[in-house]
C-alpha positions in Angstrom: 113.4 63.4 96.3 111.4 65.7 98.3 113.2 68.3 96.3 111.5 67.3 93.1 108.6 67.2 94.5 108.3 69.9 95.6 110.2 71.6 92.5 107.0 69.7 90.1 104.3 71.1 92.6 105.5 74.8 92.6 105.7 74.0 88.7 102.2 73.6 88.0 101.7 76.7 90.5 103.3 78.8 88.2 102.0 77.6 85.0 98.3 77.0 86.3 98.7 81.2 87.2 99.8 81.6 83.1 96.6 80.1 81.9 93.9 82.1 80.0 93.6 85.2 81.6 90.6 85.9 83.2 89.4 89.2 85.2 88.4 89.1 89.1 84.7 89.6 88.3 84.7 86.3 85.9 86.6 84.0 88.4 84.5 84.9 90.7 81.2 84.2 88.7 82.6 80.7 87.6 83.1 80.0 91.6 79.8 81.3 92.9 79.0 77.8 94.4 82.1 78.0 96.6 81.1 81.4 98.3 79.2 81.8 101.2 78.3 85.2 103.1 78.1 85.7 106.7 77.9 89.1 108.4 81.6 90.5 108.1 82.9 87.8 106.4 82.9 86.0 102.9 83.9 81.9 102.7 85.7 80.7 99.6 86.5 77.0 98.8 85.1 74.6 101.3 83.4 76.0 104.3 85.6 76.0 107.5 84.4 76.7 110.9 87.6 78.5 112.0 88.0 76.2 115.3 91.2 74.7 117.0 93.2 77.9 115.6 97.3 77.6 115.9 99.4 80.7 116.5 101.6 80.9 113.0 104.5 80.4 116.0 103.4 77.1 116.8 102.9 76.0 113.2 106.7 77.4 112.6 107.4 74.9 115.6 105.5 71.8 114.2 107.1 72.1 111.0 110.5 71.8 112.7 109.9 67.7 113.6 107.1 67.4 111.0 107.3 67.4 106.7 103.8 68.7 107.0 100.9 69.3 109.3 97.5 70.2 108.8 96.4 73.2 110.6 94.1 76.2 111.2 95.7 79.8 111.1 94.1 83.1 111.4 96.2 86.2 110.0 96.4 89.3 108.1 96.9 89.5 104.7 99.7 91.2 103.7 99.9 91.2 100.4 97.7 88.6 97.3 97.6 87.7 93.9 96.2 90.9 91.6 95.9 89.2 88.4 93.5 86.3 90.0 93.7 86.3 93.3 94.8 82.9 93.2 97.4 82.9 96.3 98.1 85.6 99.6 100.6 86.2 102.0 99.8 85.4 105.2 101.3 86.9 108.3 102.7 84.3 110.6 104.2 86.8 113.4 108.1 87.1 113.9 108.5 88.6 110.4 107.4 85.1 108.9 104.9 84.7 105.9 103.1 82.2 104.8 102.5 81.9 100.7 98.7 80.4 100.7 97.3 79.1 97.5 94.2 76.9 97.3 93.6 73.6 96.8 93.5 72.5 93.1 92.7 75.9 92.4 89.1 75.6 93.2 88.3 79.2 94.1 90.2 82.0 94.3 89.9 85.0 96.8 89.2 88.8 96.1 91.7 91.4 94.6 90.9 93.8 97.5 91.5 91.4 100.1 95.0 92.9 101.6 94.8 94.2 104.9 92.3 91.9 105.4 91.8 89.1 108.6 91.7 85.4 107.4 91.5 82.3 108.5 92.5 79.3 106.5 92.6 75.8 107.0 94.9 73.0 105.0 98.2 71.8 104.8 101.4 73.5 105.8 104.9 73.0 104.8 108.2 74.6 104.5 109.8 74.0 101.2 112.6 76.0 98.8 110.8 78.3 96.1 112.5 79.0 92.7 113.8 81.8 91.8 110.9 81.8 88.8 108.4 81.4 90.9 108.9 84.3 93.5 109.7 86.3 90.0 105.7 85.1 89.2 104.3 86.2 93.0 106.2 89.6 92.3 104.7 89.7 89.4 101.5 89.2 90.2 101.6 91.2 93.1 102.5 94.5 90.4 105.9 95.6 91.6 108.2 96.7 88.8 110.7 95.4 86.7 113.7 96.3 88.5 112.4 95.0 91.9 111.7 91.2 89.8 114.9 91.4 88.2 116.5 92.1 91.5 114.9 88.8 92.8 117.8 86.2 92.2 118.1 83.7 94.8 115.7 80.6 95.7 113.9 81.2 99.2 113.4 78.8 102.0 109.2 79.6 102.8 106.4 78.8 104.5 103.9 77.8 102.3 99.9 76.9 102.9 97.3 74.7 100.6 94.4 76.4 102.0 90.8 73.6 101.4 88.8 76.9 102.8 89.3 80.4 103.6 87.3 83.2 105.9 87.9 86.7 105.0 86.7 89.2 107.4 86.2 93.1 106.8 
């Protein structure tokens, strides 16, 4: 059951990225009211304070004896959506990512934002991720046709719903 579940919500993932293309500049205009600046860095969705910070490690660990767990991470990002910017990579340590998208796709984050520190706070999980989809993040993310078409096996990820997101310079 949790299968299907979690097959449906990847589903609308990849069909709610399909919609009416819009560029950066527009998305971002249409989500001014979720943006706030401070100093070095830019909030998007609901403003977090960034407290009570788990290592991606421990997170990795919860999920072991927990479906899910609500958590803050900080990271780099290490790669993101460049269509919308509507999901990131986050980097969880010990080669582990984390594929963050945000919660009912109420903001979205800059195209520019790789290499980037953030923090996010939300829901964790670790859930299988259809060939499809990971065909849609490559796709997204530019690489080329060869590299997509090489991608033919599901993947066992990390994934985030991120309520609120800090980007730092």
């Amino acid at each position: 059951m949790r299968k299907l579940i979690a097959l449906f919500a990847l589903a609308g993932l990849f069909f709610s990225c399909n919609g009416p293309e819009t560029n950066q500049s527009e998305a971002t205009d249409t989500k001014e009211a979720s943006i706030e600046q401070e100093e070095n860095k830019a909030y998007y969705g609901a403003v977090i304070k960034g407290e009570n910070i788990v290592s991606g490690e421990d997170m990795m660990k919860m999920l072991e004896e927990n479906d899910s767990v609500y958590v803050t991470l900080k990271g780099t990002i290490v790669s993101n959506c460049q269509v919308s910017g509507c999901w990131m990579d986050l980097d969880l340590g010990s080669d582990e990512l984390a594929k963050v998208t945000f919660k009912d796709y109420d903001f979205v984050i800059p195209l520019d934002s790789k290499g980037k520190t953030a923090t996010v706070e939300g829901v964790a999980k670790r859930e299988i991720i259809p060939v499809d989809l990971l065909r849609h993040y490559a796709e997204d993310e530019g690489k080329s046709a060869e590299e997509i078409a090489a991608i033919t096996e599901d993947e066992i990820a990390y994934t985030f719903e991120a309520v609120g997101v800090i980007i730092e310079d």
